[in-house]
LUMPA-663050 format. One record per atom (N, C-alpha, C): residue in three letters; y, x, z. Coordinates in steps of 0.2 Angstrom, whole numbers, padded with zeros to 4 digits, always signed. Atoms other than C-alpha are relative to their C-alpha. Last residue first. Example, Ala and Ser with C-alpha at 12.3 -4.5 7.8 and 13.67 -1.06 7.14 Angstrom:
BEGIN
SER-0006-0004-0001SER-0005+0068+0036SER+0005-0004+0003ALA-0006+0004+0000ALA-0022+0062+0039ALA+0006+0004+0000
REM end
This chain:
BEGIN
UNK+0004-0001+0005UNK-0038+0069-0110UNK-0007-0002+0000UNK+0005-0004+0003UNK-0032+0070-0093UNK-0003-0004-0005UNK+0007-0001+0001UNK-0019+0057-0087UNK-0003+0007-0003UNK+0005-0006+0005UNK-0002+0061-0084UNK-0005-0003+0002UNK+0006-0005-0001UNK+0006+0051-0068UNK-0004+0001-0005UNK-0005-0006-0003UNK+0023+0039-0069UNK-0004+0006-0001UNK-0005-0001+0008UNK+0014+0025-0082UNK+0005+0007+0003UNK+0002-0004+0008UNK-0002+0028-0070UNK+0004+0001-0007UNK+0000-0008-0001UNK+0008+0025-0054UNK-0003+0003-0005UNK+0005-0002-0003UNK+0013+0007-0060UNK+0000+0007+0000UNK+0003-0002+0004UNK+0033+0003-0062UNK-0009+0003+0002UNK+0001-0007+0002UNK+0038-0005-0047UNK-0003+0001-0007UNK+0003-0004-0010UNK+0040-0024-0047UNK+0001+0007-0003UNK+0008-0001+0001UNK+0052-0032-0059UNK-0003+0003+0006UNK-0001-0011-0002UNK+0069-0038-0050UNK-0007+0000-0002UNK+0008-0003-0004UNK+0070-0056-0058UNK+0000+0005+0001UNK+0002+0006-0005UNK+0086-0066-0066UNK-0006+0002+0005UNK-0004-0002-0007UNK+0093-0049-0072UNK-0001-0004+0002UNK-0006+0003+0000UNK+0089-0055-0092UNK+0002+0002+0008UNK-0005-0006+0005UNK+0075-0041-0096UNK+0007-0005+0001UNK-0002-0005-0003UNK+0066-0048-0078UNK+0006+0002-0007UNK-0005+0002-0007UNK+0067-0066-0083UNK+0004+0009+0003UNK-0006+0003+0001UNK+0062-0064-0101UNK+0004+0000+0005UNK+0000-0007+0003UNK+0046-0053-0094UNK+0007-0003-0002UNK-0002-0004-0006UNK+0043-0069-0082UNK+0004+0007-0002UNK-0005+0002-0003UNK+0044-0082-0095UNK+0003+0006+0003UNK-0006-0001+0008UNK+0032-0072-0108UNK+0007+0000+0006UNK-0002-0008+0003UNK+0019-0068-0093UNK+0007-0001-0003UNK-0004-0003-0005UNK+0021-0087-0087UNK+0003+0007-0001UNK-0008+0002-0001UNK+0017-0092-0104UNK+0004+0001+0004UNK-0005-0005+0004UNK+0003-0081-0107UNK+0008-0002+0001UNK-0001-0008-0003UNK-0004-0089-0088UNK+0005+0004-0008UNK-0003-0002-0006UNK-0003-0107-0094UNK+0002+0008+0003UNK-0007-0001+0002UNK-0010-0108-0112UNK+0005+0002+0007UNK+0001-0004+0010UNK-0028-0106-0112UNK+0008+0002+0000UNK+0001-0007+0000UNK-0027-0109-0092UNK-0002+0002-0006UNK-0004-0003-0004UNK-0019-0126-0093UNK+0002+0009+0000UNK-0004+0001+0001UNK-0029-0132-0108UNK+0006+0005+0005UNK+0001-0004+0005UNK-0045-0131-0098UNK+0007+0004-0008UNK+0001-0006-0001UNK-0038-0139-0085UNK-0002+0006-0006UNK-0005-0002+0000UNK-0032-0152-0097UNK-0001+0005+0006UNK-0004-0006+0006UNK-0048-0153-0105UNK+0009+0002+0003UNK+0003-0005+0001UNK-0057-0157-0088UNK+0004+0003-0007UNK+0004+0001+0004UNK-0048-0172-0083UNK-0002+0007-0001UNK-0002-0005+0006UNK-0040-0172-0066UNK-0004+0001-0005UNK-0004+0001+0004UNK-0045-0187-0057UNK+0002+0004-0006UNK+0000+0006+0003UNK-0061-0188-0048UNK+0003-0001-0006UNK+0004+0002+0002UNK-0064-0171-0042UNK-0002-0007-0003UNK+0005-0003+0005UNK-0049-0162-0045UNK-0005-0003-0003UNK-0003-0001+0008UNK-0039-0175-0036UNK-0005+0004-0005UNK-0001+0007+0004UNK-0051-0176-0024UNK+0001-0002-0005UNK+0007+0002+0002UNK-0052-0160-0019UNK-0003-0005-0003UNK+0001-0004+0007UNK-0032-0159-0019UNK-0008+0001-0002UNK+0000+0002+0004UNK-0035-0172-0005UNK+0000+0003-0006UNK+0007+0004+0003UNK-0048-0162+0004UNK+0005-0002-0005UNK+0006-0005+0004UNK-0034-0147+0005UNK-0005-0004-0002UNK-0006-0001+0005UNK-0018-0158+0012UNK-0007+0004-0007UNK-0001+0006+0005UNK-0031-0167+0023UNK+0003+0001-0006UNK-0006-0006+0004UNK-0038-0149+0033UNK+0000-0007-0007UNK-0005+0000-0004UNK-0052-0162+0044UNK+0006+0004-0004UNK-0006+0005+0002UNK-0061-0166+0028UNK+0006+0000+0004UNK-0006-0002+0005UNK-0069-0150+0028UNK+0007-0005+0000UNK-0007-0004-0003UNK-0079-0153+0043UNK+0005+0000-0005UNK-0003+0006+0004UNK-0092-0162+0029UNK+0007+0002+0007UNK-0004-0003-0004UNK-0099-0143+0026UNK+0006-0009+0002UNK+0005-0006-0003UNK-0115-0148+0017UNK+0004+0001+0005UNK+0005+0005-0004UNK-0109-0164+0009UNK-0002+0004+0007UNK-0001+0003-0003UNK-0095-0153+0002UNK-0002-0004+0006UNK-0001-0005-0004UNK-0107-0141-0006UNK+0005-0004+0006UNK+0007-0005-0004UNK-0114-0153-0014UNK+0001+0001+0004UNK-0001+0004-0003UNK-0097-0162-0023UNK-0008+0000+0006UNK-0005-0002-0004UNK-0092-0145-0028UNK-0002-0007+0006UNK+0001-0007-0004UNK-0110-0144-0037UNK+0005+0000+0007UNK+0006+0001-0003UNK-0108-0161-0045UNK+0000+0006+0007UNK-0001+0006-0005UNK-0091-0158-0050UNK-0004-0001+0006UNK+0007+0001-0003UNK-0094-0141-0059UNK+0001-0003+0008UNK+0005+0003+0006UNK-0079-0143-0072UNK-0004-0001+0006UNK+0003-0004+0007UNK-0067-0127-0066UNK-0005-0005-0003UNK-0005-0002+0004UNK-0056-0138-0054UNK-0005+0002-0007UNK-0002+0008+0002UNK-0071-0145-0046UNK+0005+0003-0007UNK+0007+0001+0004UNK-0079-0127-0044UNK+0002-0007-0004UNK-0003-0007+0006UNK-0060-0118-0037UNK-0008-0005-0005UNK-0005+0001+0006UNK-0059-0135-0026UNK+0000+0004-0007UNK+0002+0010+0004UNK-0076-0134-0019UNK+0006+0000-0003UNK+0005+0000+0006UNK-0071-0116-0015UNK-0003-0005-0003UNK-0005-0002+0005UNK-0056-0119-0007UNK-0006+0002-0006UNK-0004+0004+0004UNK-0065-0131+0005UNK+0006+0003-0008UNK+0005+0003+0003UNK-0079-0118+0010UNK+0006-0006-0004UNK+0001-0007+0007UNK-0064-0106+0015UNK-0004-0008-0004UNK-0006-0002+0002UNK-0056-0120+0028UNK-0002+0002-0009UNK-0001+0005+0005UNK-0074-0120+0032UNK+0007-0003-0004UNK+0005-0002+0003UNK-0076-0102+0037UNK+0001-0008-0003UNK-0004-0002+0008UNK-0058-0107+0045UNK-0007+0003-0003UNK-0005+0005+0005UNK-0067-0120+0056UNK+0004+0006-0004UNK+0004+0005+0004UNK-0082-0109+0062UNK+0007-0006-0005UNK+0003-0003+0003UNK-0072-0095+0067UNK-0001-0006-0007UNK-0005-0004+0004UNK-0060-0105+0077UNK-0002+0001-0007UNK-0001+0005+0004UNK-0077-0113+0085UNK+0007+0002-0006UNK+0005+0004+0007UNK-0082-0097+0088UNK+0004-0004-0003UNK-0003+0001+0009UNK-0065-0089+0093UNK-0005-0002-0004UNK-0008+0003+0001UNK-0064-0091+0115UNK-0001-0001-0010UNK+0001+0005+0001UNK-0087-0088+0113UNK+0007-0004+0001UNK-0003+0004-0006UNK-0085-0073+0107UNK+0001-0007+0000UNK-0007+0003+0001UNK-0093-0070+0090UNK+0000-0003+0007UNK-0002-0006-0002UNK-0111-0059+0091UNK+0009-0004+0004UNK+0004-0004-0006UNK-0117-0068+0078UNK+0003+0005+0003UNK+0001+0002-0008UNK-0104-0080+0071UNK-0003+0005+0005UNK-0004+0002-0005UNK-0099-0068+0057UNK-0001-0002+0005UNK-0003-0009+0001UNK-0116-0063+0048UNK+0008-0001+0002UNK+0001-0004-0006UNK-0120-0081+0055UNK+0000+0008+0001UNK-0004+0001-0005UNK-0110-0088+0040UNK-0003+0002+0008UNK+0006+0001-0007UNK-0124-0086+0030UNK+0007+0004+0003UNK+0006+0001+0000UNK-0118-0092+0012UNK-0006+0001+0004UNK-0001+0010-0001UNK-0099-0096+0018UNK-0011+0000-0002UNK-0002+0005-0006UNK-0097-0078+0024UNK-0001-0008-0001UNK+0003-0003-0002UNK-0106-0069+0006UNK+0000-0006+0010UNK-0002-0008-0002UNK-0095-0079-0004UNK-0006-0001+0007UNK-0003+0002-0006UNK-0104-0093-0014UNK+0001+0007+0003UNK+0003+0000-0006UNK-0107-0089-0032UNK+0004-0001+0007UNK+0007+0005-0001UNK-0101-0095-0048UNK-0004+0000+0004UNK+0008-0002-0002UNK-0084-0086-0047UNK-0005-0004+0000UNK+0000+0001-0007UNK-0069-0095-0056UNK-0007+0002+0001UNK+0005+0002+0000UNK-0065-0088-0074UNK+0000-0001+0008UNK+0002+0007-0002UNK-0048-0088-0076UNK-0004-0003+0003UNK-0001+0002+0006UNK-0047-0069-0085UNK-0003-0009+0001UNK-0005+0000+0003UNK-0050-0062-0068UNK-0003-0004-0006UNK-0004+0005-0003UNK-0062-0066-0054UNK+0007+0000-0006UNK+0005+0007-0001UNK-0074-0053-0061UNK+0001-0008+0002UNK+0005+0001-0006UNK-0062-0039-0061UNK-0004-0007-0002UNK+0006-0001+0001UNK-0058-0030-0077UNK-0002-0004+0005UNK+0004+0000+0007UNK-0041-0036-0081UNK-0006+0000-0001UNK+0006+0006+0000UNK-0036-0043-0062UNK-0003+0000-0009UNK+0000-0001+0006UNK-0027-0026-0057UNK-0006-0006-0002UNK+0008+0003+0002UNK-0023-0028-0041UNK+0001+0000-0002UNK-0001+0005+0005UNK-0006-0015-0035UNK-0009-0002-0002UNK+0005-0002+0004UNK-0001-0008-0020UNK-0002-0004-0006UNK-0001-0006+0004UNK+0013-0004-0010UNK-0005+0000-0002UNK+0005+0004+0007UNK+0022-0020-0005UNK-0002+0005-0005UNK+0002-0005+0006UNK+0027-0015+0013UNK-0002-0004-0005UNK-0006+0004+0003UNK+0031-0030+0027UNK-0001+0006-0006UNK-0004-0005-0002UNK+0013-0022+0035UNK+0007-0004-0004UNK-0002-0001+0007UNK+0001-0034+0041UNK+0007+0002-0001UNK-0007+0001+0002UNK-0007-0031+0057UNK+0001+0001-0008UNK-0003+0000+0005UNK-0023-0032+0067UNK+0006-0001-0002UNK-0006+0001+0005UNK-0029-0032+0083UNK+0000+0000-0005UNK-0007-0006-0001UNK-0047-0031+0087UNK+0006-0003+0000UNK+0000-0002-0004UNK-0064-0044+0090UNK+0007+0007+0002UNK+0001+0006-0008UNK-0061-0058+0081UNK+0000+0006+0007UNK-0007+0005-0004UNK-0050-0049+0067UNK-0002-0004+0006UNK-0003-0006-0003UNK-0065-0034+0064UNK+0008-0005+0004UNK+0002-0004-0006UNK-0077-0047+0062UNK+0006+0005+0003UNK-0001+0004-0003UNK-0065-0056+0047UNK-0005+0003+0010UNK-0010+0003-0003UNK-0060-0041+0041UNK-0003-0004+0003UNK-0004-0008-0005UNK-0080-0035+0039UNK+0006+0000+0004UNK+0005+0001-0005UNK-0087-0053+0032UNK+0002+0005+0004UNK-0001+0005-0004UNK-0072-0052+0020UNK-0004+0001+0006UNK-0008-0002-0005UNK-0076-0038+0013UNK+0001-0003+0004UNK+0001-0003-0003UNK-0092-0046+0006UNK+0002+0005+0006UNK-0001+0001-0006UNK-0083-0059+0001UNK-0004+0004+0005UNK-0005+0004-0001UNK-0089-0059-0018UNK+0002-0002+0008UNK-0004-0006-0001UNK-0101-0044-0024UNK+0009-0005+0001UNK-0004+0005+0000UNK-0116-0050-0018UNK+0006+0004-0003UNK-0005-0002+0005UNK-0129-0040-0022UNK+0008-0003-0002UNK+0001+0003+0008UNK-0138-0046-0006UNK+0005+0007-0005UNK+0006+0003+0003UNK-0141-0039+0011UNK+0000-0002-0005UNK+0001-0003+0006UNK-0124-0027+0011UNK-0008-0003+0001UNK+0005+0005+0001UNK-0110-0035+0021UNK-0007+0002-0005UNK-0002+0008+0004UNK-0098-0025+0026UNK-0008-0003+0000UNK+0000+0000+0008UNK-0100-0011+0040UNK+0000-0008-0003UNK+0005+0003+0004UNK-0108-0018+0057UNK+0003+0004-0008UNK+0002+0005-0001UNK-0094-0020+0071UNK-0004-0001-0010UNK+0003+0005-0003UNK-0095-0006+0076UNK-0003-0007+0000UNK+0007+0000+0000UNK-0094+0005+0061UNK-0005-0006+0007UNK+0003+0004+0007UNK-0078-0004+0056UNK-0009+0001+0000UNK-0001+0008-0001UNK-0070-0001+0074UNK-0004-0003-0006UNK+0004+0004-0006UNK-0075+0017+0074UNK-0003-0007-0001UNK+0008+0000+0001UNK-0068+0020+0056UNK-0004-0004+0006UNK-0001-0006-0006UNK-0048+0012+0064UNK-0012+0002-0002UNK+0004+0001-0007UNK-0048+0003+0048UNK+0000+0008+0005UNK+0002-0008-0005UNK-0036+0004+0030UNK-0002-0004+0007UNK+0001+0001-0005UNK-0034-0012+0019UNK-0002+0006+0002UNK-0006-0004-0004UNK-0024-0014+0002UNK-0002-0003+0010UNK-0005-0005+0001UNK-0037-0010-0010UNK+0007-0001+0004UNK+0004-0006-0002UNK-0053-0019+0001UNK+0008+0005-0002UNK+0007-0001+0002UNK-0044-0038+0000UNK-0003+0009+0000UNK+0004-0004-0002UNK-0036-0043+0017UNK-0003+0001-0005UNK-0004-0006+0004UNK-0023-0055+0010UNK-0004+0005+0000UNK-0004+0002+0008UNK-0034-0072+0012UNK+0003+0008-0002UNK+0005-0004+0004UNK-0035-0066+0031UNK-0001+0001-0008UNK-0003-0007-0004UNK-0019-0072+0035UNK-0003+0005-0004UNK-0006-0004+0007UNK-0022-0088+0023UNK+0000+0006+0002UNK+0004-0004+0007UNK-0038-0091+0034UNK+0004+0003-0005UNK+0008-0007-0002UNK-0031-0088+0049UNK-0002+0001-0005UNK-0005-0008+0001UNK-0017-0101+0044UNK-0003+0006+0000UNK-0002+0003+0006UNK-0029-0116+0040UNK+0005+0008-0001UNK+0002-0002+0003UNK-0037-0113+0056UNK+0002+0003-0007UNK+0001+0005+0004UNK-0022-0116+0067UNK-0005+0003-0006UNK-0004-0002+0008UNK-0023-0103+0080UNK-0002-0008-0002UNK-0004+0008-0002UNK-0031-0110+0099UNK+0005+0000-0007UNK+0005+0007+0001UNK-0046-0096+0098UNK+0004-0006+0000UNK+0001+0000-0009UNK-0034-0078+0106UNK-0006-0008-0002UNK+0002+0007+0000UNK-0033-0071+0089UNK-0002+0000+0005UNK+0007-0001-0005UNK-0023-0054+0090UNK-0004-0008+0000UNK+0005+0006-0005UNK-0012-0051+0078UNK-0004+0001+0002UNK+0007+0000-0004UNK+0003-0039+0074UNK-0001-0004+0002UNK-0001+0001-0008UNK+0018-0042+0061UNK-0007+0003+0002UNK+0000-0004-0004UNK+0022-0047+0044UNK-0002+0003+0008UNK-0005-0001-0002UNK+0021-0066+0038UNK-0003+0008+0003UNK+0002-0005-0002UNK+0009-0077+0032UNK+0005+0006-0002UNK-0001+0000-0006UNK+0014-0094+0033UNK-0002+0005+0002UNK+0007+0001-0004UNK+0006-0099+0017UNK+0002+0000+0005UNK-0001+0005+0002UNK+0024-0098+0006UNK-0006-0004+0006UNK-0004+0001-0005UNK+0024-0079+0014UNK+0001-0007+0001UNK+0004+0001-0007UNK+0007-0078+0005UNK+0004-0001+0005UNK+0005+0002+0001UNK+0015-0081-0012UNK-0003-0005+0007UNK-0003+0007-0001UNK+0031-0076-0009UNK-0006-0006-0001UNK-0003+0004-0008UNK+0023-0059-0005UNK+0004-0007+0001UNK+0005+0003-0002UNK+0011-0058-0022UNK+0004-0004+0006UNK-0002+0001-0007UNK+0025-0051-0033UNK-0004-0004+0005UNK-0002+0002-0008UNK+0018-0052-0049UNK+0001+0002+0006UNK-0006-0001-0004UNK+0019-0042-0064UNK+0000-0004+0003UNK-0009+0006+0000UNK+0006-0053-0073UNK+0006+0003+0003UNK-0007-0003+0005UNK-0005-0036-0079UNK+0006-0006+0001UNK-0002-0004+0007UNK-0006-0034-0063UNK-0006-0004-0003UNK+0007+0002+0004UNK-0006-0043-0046UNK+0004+0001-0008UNK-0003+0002+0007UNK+0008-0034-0034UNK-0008-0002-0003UNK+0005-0006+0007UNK+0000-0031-0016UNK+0006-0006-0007UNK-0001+0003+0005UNK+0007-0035+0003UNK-0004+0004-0007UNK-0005-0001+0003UNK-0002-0025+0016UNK+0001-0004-0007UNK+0002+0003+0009UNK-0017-0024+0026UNK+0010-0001-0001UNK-0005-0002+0003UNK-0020-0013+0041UNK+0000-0002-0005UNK+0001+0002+0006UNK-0037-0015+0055UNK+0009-0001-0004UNK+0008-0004+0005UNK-0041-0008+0071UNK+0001-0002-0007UNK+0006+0004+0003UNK-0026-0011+0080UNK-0004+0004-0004UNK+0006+0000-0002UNK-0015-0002+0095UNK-0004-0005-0004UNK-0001+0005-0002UNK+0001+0003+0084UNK-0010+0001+0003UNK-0006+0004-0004UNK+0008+0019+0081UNK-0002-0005+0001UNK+0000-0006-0003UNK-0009+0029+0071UNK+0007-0002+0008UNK+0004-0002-0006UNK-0012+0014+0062UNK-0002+0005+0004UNK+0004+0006-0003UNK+0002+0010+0055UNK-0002+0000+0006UNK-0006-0001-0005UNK+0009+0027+0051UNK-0003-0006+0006UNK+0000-0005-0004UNK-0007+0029+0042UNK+0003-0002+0007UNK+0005-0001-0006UNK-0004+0014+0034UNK-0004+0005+0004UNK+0000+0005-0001UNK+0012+0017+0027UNK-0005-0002+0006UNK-0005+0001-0005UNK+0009+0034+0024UNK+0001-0005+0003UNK+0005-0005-0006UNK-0007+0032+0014UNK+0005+0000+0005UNK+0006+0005-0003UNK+0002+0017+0002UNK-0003+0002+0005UNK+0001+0002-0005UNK+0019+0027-0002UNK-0006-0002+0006UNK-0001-0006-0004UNK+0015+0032-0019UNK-0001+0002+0010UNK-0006-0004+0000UNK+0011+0015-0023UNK-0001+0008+0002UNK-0005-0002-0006UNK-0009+0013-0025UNK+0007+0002-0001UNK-0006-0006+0000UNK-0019+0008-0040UNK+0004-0001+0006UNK-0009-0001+0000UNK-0032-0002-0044UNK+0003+0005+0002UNK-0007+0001+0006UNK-0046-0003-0056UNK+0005+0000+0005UNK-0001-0005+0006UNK-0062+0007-0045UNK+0007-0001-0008UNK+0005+0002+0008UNK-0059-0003-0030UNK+0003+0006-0006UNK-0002+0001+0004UNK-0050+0006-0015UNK-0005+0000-0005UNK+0002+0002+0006UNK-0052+0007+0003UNK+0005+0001-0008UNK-0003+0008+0005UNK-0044+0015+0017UNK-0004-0001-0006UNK+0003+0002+0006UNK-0052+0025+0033UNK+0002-0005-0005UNK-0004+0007+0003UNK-0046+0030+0048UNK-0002+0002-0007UNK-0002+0005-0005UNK-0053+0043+0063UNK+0001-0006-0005UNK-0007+0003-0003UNK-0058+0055+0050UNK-0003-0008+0005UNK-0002-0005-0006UNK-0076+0060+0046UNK+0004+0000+0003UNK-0006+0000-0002UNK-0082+0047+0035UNK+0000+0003+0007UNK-0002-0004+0000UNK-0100+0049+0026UNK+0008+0002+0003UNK+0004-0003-0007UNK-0107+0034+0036UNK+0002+0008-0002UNK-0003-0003-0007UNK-0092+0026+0028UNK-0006+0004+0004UNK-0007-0004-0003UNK-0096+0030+0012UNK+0001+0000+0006UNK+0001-0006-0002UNK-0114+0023+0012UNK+0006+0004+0000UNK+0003-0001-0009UNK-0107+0007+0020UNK-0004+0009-0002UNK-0006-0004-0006UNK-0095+0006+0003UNK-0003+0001+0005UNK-0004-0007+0001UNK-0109+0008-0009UNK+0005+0003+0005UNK+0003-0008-0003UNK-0120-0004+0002UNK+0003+0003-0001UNK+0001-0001-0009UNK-0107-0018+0002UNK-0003+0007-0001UNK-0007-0004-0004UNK-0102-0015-0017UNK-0003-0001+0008UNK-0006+0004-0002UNK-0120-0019-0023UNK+0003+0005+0002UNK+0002+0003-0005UNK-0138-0007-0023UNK+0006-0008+0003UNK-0006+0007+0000UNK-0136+0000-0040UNK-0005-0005+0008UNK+0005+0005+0004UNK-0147+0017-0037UNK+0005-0007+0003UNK+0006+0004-0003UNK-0136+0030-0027UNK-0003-0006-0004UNK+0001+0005+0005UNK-0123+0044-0031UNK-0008-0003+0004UNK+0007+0001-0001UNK-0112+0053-0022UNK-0001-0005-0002UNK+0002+0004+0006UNK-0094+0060-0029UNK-0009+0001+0006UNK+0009-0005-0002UNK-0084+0071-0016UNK-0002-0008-0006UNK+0004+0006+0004UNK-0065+0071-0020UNK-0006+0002+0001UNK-0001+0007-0004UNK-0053+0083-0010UNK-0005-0007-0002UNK+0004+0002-0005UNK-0057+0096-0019UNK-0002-0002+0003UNK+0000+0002-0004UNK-0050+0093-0035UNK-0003+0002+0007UNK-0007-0003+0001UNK-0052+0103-0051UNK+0004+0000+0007UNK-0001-0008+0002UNK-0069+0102-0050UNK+0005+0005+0001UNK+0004-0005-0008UNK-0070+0086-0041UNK+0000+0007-0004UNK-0007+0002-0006UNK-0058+0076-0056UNK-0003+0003+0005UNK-0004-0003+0002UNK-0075+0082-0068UNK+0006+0002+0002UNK+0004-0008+0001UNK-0088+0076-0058UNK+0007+0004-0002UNK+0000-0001-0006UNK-0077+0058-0056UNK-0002+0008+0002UNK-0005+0002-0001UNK-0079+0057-0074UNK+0003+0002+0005UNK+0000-0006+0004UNK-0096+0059-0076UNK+0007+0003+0002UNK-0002-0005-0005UNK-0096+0045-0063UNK+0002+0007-0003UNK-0006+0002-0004UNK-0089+0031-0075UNK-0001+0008+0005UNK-0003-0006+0001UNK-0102+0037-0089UNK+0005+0001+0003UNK-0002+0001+0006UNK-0107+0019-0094UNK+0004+0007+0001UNK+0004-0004+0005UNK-0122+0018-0082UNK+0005+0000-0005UNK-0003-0001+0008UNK-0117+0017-0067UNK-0004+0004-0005UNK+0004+0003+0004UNK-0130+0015-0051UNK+0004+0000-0008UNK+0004+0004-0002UNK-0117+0014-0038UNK-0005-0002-0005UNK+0003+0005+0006UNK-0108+0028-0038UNK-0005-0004+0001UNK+0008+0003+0001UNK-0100+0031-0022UNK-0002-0005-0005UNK+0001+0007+0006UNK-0082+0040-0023UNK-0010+0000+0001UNK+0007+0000+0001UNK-0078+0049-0006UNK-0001-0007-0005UNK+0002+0007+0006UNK-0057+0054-0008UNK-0010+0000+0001UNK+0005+0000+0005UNK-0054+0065+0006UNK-0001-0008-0001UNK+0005+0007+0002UNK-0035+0064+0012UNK-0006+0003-0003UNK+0004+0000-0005UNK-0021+0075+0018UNK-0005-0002+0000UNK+0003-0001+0005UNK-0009+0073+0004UNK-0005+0003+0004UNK+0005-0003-0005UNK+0002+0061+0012UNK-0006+0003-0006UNK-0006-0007-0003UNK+0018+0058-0003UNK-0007+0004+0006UNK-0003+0001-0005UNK+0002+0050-0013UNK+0004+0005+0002UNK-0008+0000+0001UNK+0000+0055-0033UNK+0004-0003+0009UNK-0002-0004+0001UNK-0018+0059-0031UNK+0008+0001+0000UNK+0000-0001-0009UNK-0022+0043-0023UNK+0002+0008-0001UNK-0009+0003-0004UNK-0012+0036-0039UNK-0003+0003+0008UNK-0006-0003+0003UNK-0024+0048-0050UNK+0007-0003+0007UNK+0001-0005-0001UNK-0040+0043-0044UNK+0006+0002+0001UNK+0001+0000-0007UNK-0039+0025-0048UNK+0002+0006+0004UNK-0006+0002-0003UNK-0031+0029-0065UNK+0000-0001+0008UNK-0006-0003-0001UNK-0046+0039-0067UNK+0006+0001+0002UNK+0003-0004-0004UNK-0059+0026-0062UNK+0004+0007+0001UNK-0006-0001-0005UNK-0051+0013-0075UNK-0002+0006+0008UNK-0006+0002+0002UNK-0060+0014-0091UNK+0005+0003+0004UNK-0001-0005+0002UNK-0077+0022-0082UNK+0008-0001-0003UNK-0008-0001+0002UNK-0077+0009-0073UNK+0003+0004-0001UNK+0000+0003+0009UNK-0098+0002-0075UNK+0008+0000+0002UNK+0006+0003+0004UNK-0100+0003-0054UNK+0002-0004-0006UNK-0002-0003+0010UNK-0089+0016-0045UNK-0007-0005-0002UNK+0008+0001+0001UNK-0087+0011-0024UNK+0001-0002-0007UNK+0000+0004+0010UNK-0072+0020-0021UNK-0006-0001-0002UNK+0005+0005+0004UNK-0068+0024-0003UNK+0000-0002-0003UNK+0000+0007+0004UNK-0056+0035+0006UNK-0004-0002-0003UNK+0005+0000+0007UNK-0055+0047+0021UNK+0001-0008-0004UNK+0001+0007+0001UNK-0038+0049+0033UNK-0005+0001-0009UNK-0001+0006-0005UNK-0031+0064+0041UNK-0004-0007-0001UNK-0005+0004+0002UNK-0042+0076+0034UNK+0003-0004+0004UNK+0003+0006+0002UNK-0051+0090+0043UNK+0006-0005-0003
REM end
């Protein structure tokens, strides 16, 4: 048996599907079934996967009628044989390291959940000063209900599917992700955050994986148009939620509702961000996060938004490649795909 099964829910990435593959082929732990769950593609992505199983046999390929990321990844797990389980979307990529690390994890520590700093590609960013700026820090947590919400949410914030590993158990217990709609925004989330009310968890001081925000649906500026999975029925969380970390619960799910009404204001859709406030009016309590709501929604003009992100990101790219070839900046690692051969 494997040490540790993994998860690739494959829908239209045919592009990026074999680089995926490849960086979990290039881990130093090589003890691992790969279970890719196509989910209805139709641009040739699993063909792909068929081929990488021939050669492989570590990789299993099942296939199923487009039902969303939640179901794909809930029919992987019910085919998970191991004790531990990690994810990974069909565009990113894994340090070499990435299975060790949380293996190691979670195998030495008593939690059911494993997240890990990440590089965001193609910006060569370093994410860790990002999240460390948050107040999010290494270590093992246990939510006891008396946290400061504002930080819980940031915590969680790191947890997205490619750099998180679970004790399987713990993830069948508490329900698998999210998978009534086609949602394909927070349905993660709904999972992490069940598995942090009732486990430990821990973030690892590693920085061994890399988000690739070319293909993702959050990428290229564009701010999501739907509400995440946890803020559009927030009793797929509450139900069940001890009664020391409801209200906890309930004030970082609004925490969330408040970054969203900025991300809608920010992007132009005033009216809408100025709705869903009414709806959640808790939010006012987090003052530093309504005022920035504010500003967006009152003050900030829409072409200098628009402006910002036409111009802003290439010009961080340029600065930052400037900084690294002058010694002012330590690049990140090189990605696993510029070290690992593709197939033809």
């Amino acid at each position: 048996m494997a040490d540790i099964d993994i998860i690739i829910p494959l829908y239209n990435k045919a592009k990026t599907i074999e680089r995926s593959i490849r960086s979990i082929q290039g881990q130093t732990v090589t003890n691992w079934r790969l279970i890719v769950v196509d989910d209805g593609s139709t641009d040739g992505g699993a063909a792909i996967v068929e081929q990488l199983a021939l050669a492989d046999k570590r990789i299993y390929l099942i296939r199923q009628e487009n039902k969303g990321t939640g179901a794909a990844r809930n029919a992987g797990l019910a085919h998970v044989q191991t004790l531990y389980t990690a994810f990974l979307d069909a565009d990113d990529e894994w340090h070499p390291q990435y299975l060790h690390q949380a293996l190691d994890a979670l195998s030495h520590n008593n939690i059911a959940m494993v997240g890990c700093y990440y590089y965001r590609w193609p910006e060569k960013l370093d994410m860790t000063p990002h999240w460390r700026q948050r107040g999010v820090r290494p270590g093992v947590f246990t939510l006891r209900g008396n946290e400061d919400p504002a930080w819980v949410s940031n915590l969680m914030s790191v947890y997205i599917p490619t750099v998180t590993a679970v004790q399987t158990a713990a993830a069948r217990e508490c329900g698998g992700f999210y998978d009534k709609t086609h949602a394909c925004w927070g349905e993660d989330q709904t999972l992490f955050l069940r598995l942090a009310i009732r486990h430990p968890f821990m973030i690892l001081e590693q920085t061994t994986a890399y988000f690739h925000m070319e293909d993702s649906f959050r990428s290229a500026h564009r701010r999501p148009q739907e509400l995440p999975v946890f803020i559009a029925d927030p009793q797929a969380i509450l139900t069940d939620c001890p009664t020391r970390i409801r209200s906890l619960m309930e004030q970082v799910i609004a925490h969330r509702v408040l970054g969203v009404a900025c991300s809608w204001a920010y992007a132009g859709e005033k009216a809408r961000a100025s709705e869903l406030i009414k709806q959640w009016p808790s939010v006012r309590q987090f003052k530093r996060g309504y005022r920035r709501y504010l500003y967006f929604r009152y003050i900030r003009p829409r072409w200098w938004t628009r402006f910002k992100c036409w111009v802003g990101p290439p010009v961080r790219m340029k600065l930052r490649e400037w900084a690294f070839q002058l010694g002012l900046k330590t690049p990140p690692p090189a990605l696993p795909s510029e070290d690992v051969p593709t197939s033809k």
